[in-house]
C-alpha positions in Angstrom: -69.1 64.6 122.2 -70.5 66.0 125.4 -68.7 67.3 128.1 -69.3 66.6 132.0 -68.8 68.6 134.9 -68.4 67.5 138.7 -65.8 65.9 141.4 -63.4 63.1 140.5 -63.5 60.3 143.0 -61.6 56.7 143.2 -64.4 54.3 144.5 -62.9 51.0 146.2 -64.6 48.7 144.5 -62.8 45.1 143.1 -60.0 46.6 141.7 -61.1 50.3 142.0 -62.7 52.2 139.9 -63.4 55.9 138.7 -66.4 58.0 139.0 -67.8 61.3 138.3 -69.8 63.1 141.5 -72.1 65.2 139.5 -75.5 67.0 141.0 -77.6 63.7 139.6 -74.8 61.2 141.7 -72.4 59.7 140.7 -71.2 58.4 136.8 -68.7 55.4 136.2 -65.7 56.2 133.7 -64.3 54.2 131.3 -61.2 55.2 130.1 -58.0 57.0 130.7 -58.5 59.4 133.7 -55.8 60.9 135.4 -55.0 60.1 139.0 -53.8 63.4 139.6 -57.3 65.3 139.4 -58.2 62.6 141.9 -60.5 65.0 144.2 -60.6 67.8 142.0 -63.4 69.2 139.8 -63.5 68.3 136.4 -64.7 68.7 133.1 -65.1 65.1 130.7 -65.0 64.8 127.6 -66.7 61.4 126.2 -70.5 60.4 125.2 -72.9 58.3 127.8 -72.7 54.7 127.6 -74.5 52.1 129.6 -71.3 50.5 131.6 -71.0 47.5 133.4 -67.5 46.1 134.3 -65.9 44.3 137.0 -65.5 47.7 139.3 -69.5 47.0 139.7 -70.1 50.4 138.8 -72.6 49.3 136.5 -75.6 51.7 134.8 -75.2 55.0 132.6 -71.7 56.2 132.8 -69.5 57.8 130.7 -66.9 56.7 128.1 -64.1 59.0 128.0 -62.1 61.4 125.9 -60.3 63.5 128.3 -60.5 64.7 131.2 -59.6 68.3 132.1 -59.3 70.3 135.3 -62.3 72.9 136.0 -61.9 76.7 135.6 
C-alpha cells in the first residue's frame, strides 16, 4: 500500500470523475472518495493502477483505500 499526497479535485468529465493534483499532475481515482475533502489536501491510501473508465481519465491513476485529510 502506498500513500499519496496532493489536492482533491472533481473533474467534469461524462459523469464526473475524481482526481488527485499532485506535483507530477494530476491522478485519476477509483474508488470511494469523499466529497467532503472536495478541494482539500489529502493523503491516499491505494496502490497505482493503469485506469481507464468512462470519466476519460484514462492513464496511471490510483485505486483506492482511503482517503484522509492532510496534517
Amino acid at each position: 500500500m502506498a500513500r499519496f499526497v496532493g489536492k482533491l479535485k472533481k473533474v467534469d468529465l461524462g459523469a464526473g470523475a475524481w482526481v488527485l493534483e499532485t506535483e507530477d499532475g494530476e491522478r485519476p481515482l477509483d474508488g470511494p472518495v469523499p466529497e467532503d475533502l472536495e478541494g482539500r489536501d489529502v493523503v491516499v491510501e491505494g496502490k497505482e493502477a493503469a485506469l481507464f473508465g468512462f470519466a476519460m481519465t484514462g492513464g496511471q491513476g490510483i485505486r483506492v483505500k482511503k482517503v484522509s485529510a492532510a496534517e
